[in-house]
Backbone as a ProteinNet text record, in pm:
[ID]
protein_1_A
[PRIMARY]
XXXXXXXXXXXXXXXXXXXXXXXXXXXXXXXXXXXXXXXXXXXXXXXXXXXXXXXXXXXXXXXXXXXXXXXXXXXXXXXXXXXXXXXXXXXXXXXXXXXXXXXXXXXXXXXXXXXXXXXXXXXXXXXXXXXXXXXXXXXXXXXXXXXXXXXXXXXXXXXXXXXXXXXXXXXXXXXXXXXXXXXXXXXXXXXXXXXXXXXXXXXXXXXXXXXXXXXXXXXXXXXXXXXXXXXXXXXXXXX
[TERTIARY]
7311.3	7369	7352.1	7240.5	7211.3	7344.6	7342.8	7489.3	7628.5	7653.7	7765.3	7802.8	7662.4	7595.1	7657.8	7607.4	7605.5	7791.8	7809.8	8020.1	8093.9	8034.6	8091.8	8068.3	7955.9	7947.1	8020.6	8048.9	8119.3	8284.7	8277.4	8483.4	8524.9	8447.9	8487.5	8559.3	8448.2	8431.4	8612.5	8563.4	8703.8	8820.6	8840.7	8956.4	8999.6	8837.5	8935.7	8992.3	8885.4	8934.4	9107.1	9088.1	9249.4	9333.7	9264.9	9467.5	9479.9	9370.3	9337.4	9447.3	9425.7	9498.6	9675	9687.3	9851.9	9874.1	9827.7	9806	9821.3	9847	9840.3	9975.1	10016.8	10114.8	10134.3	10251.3	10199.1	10221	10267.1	10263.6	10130.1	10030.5	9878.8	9824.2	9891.8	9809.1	9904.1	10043.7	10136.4	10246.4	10178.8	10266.9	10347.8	10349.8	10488.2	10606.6	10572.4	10761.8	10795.4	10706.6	10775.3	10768.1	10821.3	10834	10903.1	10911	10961.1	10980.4	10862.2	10853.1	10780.8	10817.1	10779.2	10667.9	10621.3	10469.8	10448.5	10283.9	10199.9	10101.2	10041.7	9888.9	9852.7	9751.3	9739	9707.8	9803.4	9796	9673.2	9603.5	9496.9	9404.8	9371.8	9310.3	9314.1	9427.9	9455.5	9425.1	9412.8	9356.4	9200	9152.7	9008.3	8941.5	9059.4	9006.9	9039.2	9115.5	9176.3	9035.5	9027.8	8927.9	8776.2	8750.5	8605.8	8670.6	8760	8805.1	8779.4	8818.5	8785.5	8648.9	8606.4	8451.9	8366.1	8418.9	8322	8366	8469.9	8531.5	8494.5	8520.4	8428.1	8321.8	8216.8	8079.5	8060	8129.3	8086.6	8135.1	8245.8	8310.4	8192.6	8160.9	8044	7940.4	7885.4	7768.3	7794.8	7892.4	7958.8	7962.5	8033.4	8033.6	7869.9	7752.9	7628.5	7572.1	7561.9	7533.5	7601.3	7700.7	7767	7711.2	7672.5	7681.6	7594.8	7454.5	7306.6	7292	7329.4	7250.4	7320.8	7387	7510.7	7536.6	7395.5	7345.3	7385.4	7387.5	7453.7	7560.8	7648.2	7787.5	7828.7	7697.1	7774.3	7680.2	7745.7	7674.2	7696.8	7595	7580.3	7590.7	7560.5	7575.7	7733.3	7840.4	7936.4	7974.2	7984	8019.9	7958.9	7818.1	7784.6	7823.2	7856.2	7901.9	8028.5	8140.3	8292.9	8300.9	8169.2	8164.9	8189.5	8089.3	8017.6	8141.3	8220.8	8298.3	8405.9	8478.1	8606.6	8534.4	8423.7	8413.8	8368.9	8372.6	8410.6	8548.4	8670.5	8789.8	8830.3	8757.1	8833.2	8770	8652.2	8646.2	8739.7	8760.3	8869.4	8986	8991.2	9142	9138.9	8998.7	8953.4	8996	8926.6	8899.1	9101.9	9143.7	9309.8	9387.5	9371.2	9398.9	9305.1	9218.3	9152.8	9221.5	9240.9	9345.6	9458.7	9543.7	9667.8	9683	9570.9	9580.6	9515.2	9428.8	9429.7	9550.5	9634.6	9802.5	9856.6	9843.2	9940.1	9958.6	9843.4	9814.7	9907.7	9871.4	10010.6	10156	10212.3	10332.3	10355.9	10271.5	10301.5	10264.6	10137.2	10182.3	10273.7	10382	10476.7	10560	10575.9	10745.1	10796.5	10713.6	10742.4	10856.3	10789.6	10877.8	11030.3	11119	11228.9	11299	11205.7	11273.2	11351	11339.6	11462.1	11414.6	11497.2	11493.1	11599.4	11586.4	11628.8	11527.8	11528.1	11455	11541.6	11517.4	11341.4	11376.5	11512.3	11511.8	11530.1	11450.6	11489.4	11630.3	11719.9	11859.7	11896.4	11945.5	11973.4	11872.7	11740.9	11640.4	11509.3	11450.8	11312.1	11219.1	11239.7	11127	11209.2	11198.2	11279.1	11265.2	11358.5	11358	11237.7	11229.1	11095.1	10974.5	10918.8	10811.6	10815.3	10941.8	10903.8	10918.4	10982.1	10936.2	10859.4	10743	10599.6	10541.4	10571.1	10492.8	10455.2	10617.8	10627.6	10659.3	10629.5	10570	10361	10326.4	10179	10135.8	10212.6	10173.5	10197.3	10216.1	10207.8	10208.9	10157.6	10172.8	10081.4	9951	9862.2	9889.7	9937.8	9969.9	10086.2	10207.4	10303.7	10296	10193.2	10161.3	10105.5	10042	10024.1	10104	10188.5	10279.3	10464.5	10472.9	10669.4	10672.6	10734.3	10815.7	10840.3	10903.8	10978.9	10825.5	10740.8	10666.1	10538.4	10527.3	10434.4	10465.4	10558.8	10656.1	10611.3	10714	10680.2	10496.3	10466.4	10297.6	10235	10290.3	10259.8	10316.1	10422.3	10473.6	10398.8	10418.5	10368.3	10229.5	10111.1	9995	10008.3	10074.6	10131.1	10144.1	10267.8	10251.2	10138.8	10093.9	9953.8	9847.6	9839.6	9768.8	9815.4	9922.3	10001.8	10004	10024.1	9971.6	9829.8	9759.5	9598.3	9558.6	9628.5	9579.6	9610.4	9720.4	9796.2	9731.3	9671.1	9596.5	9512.9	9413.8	9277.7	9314.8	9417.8	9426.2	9500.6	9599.7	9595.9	9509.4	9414	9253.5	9172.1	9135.7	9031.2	9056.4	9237.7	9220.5	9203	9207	9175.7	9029.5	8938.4	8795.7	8755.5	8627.4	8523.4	8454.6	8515.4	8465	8386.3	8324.4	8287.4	8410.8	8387.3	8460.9	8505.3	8374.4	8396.9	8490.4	8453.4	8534.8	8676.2	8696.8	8845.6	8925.1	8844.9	8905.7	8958.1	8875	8878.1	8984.6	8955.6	9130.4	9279.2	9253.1	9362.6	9469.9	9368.3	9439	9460.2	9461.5	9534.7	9695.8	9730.2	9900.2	9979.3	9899.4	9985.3	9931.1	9810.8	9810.7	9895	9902.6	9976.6	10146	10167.7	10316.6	10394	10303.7	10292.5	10327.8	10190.3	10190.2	10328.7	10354.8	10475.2	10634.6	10623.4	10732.4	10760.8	10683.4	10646	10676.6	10601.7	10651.1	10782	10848	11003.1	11086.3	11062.7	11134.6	11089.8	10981.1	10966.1	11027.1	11036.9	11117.5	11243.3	11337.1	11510.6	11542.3	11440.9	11489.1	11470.1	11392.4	11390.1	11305.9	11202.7	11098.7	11029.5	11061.9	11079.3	10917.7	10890.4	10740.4	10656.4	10756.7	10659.7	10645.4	10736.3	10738.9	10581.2	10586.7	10496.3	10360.2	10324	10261.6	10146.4	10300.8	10246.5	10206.6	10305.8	10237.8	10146.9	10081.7	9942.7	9841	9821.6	9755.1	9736.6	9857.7	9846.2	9789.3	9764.3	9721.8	9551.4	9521.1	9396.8	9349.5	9440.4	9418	9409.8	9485	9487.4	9341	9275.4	9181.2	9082.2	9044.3	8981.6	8941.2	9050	9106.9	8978.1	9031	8980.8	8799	8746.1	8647.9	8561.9	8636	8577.2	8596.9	8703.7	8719	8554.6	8558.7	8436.3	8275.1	8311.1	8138.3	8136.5	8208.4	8209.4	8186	8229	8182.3	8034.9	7979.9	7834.2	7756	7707.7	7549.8	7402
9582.7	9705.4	9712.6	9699.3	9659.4	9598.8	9490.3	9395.7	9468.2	9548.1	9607.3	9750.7	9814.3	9894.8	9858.1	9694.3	9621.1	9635.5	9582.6	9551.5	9717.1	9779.5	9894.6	9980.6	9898.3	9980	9865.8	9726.8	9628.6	9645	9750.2	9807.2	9856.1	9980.9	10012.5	9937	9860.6	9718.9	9634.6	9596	9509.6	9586.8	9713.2	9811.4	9835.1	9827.8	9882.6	9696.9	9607	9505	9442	9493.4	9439.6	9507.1	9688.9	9744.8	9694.1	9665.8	9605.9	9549.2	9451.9	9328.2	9346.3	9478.9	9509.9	9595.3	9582.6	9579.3	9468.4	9368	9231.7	9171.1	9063.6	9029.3	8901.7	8949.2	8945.4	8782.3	8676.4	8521.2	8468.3	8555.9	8516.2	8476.5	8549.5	8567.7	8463.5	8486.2	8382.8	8335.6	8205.1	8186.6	8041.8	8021	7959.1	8015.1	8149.7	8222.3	8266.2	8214.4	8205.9	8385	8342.4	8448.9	8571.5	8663.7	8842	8846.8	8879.1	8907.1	9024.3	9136	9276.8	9328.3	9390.8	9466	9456.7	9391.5	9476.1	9370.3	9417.2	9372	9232	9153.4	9000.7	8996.2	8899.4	8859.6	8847.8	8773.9	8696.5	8849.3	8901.9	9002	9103.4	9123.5	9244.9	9150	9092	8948	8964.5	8975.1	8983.2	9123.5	9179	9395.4	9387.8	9343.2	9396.8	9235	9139.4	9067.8	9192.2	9197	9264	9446.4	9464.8	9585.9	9549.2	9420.2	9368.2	9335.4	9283.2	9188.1	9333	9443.6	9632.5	9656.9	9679	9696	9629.9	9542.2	9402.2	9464.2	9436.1	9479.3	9608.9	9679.9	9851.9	9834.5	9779	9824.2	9714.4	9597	9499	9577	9646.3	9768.2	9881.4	9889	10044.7	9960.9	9879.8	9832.2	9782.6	9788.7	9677.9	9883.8	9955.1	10098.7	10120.9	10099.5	10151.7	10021.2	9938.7	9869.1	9776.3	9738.9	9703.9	9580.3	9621.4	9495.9	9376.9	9257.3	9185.8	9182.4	9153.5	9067.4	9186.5	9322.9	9413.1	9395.1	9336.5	9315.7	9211.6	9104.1	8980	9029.6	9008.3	9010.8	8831.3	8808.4	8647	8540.5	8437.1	8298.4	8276.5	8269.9	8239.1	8307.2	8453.9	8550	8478.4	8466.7	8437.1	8281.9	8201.2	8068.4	8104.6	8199.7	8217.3	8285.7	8354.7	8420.6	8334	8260.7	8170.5	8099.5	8020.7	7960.9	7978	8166.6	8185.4	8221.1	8244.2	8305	8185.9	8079.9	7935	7893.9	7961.5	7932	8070.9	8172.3	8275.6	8285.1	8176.9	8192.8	8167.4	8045	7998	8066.6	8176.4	8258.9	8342	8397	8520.7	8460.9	8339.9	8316	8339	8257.5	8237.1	8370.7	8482.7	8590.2	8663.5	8655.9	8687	8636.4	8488.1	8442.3	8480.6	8535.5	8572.8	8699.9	8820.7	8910.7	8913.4	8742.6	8755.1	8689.9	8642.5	8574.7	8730.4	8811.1	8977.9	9008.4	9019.2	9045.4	8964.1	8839.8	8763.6	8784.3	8813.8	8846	8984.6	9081.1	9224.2	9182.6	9099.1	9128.2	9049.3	8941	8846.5	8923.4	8999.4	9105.3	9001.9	8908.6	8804.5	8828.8	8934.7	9016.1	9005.1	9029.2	9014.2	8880.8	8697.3	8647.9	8587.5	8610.7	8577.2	8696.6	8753.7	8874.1	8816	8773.4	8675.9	8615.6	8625.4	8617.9	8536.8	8427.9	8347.6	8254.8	8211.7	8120.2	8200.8	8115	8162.5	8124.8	8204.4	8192.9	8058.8	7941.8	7820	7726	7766.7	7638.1	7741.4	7625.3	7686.6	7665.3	7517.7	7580.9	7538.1	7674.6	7667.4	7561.4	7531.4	7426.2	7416.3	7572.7	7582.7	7549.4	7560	7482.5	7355.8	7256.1	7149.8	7081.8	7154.3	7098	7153.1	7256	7264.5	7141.1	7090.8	7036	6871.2	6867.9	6730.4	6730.5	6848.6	6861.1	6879.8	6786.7	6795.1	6875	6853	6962.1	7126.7	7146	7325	7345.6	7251.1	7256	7356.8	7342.8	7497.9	7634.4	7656.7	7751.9	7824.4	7708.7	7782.7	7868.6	7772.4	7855	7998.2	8005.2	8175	8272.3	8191.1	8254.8	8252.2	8125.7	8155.7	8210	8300.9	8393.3	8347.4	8255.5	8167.3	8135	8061.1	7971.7	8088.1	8155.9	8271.4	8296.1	8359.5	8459.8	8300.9	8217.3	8085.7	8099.9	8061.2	8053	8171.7	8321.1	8375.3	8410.5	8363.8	8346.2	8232.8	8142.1	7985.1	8107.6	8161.9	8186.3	8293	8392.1	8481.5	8452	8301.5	8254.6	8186.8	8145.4	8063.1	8187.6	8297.4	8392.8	8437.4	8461.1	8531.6	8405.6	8285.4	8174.4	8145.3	8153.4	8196.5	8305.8	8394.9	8507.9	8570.1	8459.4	8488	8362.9	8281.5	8109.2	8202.6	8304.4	8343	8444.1	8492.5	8618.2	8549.2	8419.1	8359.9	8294.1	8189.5	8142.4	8217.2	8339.7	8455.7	8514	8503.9	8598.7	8495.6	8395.7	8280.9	8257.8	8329.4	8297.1	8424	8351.4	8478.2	8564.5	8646	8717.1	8892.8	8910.3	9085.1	9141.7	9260.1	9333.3	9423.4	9440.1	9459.2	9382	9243.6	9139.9	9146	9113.7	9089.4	9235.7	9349.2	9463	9427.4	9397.6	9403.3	9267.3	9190.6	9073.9	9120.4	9228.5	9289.3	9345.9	9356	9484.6	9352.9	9224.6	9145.9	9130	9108.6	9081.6	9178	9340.2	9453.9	9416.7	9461.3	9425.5	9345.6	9255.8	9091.5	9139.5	9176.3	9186.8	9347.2	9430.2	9533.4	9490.1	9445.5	9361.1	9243.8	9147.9	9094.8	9180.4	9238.4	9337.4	9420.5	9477.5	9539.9	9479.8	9338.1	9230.8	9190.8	9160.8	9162.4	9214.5	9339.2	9501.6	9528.4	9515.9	9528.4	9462.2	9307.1	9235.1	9238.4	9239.5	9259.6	9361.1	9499.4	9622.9	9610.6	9491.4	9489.2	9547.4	9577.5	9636.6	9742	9836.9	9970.3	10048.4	10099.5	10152.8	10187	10294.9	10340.4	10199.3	10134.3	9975.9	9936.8	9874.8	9788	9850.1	9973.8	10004.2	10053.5	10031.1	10030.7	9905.4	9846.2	9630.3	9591.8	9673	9648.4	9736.7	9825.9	9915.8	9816.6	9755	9688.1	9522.6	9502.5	9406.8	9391	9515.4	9612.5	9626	9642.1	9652.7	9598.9	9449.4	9315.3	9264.5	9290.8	9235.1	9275.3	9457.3	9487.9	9468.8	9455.4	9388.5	9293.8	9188.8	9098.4	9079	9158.4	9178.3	9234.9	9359.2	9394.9	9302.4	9184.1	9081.2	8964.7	8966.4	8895.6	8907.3	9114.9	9141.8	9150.1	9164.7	9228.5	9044.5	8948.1	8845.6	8786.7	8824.4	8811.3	8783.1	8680.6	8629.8	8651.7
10440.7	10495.6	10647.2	10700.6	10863.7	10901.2	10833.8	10902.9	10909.6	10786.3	10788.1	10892.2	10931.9	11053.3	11154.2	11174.5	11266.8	11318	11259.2	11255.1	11260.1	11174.1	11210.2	11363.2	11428.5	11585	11667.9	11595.1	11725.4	11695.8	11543.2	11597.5	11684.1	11735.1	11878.2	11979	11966.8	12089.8	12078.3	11960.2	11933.1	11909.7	11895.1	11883.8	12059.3	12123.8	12303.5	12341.4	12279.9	12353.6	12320.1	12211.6	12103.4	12163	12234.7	12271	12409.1	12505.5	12618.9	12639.5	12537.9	12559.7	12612.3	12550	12528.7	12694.3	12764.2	12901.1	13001.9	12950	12997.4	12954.1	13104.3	13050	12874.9	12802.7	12681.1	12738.8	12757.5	12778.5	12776.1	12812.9	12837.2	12704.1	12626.7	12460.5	12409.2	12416.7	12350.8	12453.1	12490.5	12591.6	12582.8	12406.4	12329.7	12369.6	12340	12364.9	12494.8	12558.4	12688.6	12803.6	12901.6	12976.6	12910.7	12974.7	12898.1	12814	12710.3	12634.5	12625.9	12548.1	12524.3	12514.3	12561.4	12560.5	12442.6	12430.1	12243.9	12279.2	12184.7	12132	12139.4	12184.4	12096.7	11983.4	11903.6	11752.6	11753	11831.5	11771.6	11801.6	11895.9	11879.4	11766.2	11751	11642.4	11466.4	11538.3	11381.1	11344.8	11493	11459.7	11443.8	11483.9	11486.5	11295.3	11272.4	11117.5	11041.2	11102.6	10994.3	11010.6	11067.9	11154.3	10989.7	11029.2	10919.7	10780.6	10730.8	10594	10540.8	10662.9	10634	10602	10664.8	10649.1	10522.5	10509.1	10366.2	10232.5	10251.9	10158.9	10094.2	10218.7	10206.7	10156.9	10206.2	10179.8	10014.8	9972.5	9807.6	9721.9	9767.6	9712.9	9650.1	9777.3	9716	9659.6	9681.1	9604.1	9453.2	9392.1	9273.9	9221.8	9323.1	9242.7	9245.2	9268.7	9269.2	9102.4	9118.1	8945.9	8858.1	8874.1	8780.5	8831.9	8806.9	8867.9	8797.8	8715.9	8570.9	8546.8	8644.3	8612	8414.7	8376	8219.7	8147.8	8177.9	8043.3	8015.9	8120.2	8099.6	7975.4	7988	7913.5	7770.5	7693.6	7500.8	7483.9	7464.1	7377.5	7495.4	7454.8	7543.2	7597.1	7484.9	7484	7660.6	7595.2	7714.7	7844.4	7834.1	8033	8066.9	7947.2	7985.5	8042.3	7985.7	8019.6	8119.8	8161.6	8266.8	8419.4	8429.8	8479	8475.1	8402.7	8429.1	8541.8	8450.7	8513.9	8688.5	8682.3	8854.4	8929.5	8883.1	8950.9	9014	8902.9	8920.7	9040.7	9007.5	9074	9207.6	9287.4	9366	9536.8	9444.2	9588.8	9594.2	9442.8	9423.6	9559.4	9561.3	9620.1	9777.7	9806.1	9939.3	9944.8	9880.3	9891	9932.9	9838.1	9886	10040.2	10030.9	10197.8	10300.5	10295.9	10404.4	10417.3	10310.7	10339.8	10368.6	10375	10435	10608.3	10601.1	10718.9	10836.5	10769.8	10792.6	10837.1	10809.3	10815.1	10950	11003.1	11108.8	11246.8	11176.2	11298.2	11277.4	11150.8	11125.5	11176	11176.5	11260	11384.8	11465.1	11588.3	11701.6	11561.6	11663.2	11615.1	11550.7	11475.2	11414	11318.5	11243	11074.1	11062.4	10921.1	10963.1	11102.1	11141.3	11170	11212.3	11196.1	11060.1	10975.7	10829.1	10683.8	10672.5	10600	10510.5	10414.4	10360.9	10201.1	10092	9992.4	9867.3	9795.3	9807.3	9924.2	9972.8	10076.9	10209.8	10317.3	10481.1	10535.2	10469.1	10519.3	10396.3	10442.1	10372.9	10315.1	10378.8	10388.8	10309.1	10201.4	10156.6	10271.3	10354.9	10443.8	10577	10653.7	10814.1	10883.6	10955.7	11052.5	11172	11197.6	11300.4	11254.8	11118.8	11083.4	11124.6	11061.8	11030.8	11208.5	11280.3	11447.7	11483.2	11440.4	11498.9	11448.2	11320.7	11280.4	11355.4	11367.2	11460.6	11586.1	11667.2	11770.7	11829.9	11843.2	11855.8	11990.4	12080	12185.2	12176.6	12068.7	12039	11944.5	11823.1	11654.1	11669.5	11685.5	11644.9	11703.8	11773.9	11866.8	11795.9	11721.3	11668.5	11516.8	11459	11340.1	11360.7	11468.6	11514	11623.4	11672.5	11758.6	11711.7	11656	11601	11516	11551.9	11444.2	11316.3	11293	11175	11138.8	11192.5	11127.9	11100.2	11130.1	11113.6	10982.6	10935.3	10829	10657.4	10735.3	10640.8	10615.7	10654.9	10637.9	10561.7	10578.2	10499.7	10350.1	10403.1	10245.2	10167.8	10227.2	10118.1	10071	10173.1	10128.1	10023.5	10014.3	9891.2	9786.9	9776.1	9638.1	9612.9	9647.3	9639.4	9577.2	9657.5	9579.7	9463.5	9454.7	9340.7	9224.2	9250.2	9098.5	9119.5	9194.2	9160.2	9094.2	9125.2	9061.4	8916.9	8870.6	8763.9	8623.3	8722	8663.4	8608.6	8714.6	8666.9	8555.1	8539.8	8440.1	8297.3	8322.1	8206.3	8125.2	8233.8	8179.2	8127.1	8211.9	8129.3	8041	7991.7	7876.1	7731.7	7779.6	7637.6	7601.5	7705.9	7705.5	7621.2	7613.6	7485.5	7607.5	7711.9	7776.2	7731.4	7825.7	7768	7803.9	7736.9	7723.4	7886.4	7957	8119.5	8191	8150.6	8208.6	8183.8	8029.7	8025	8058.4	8052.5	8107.3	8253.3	8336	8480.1	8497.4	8408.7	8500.4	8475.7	8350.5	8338	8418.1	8513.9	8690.9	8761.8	8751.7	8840.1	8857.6	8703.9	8760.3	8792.3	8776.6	8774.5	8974.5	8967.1	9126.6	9224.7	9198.7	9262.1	9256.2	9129.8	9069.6	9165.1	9212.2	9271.1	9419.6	9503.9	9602.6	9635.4	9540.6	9589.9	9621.1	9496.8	9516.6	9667.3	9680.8	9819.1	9915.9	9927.2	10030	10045.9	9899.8	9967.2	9994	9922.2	9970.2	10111.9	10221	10322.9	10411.2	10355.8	10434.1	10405.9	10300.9	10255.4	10346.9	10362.7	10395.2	10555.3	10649.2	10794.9	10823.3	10744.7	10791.8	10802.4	10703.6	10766.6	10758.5	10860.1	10879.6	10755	10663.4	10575.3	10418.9	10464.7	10382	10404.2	10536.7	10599.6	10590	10608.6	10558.7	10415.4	10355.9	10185.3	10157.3	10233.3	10194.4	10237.4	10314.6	10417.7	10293.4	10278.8	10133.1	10043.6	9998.2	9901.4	9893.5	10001.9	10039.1	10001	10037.6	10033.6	9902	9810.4	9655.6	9586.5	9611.2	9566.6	9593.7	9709.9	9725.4	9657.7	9634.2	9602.3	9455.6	9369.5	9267.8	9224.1	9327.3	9288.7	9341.3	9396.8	9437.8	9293.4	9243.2	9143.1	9022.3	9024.6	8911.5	8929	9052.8	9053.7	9056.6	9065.6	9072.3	8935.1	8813.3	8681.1	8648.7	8670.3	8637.2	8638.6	8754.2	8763	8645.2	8637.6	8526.6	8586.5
[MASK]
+++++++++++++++++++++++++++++++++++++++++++++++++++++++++++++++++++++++++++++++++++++++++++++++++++++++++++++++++++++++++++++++++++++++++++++++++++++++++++++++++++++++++++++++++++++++++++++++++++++++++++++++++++++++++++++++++++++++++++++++

């Protein structure tokens, strides 16, 4: 809890330094796209104000769930149960990390106005994957730079990471329900595909529709819920 103390007095910090930034000419922060380009925030700043927001969040709902529920071992009845336990929160860990990254991907797609280059669903216009990826990719003098600054290749990247969460998250809820789990457990993976299935929806209705504020905002919530989701899929797993 100290630590989470800790982060919650260095938001300040990183909230003046993040709008700071939008004071500056923006080329400094992303200076792929070149000269005049429009006032706002650095991605990468507003990346680390919204990670620094999750890592509090995290923590604060972590202990909020070990407060309701202390005892991991009441959860599981019999061997079977803490072996299936134990198992599925092997599989659902890298789910978790998978979804964390792609809400930490968000952040660069809102602060390059990435949601606007291809509005366009399941393909980017003609191509599953845009042409601007595949010349960051085979360009080495700005390959890293573009995955957080082009538009196109921003948007791509968070998509690939979406589905990636969304068949992780759908692996862990088809695997767990074949297992001899408790009854806590198989309750709690239950709220994954409605979560995920919720969450994607959102995402492409935000993007088909261009964006629209009170969209982007619900897809950002829900981003939030997915996680939490799965936060509580993995404290209810505990042996």
């Amino acid at each position: 809890m100290t630590g989470l103390f800790g982060l919650g007095l260095s938001q300040a910090f990183v909230g003046w330094w993040m709008v700071r930034s939008g004071f500056d000419d923006p080329a400094k922060h992303t200076p792929t796209l070149g000269p005049n380009q429009r006032p706002r925030v650095s991605p990468y700043r507003l990346a680390s104000h919204w990670t620094a927001a999750l890592t509090i969040y995290s923590g604060i709902t972590w202990h909020a769930f070990s407060l309701l529920r202390p005892t991991p071992s009441a959860l599981h009845v019999g061997s079977e149960a803490i072996a299936a336990a134990k198992k599925l929160r092997k599989l659902a860990l890298p789910v978790t990390a998978c979804i964390a990254l792609t809400l930490l991907s968000g952040p660069f797609v809102a602060g390059n106005d990435a949601g606007h280059a291809y509005n366009t669903w399941p393909k980017m216009l003609d191509d599953w994957i845009p042409p601007e990826w595949l010349a960051a990719v085979s360009n080495p003098a700005t390959k890293w730079r573009a995955f957080f600054e082009d538009t196109a290749v921003v948007q791509f990247d968070h998509r690939t990471l979406a589905y990636a969460s969304v068949a992780g998250s759908l692996g862990v809820w088809i695997y767990g329900a074949q297992m001899p789990l408790s009854a806590a457990a198989a309750g709690a993976i239950q709220l994954l595909p409605m979560a995920v299935a919720a969450q994607m929806c959102l995402g492409i209705a935000t993007l088909m529709l261009y964006v629209p504020i009170e969209l982007g905002v619900a897809h950002q919530a829900g981003g939030v819920a997915v996680l939490t989701t799965m936060l509580f899929v993995m404290h209810t797993l505990r042996t």
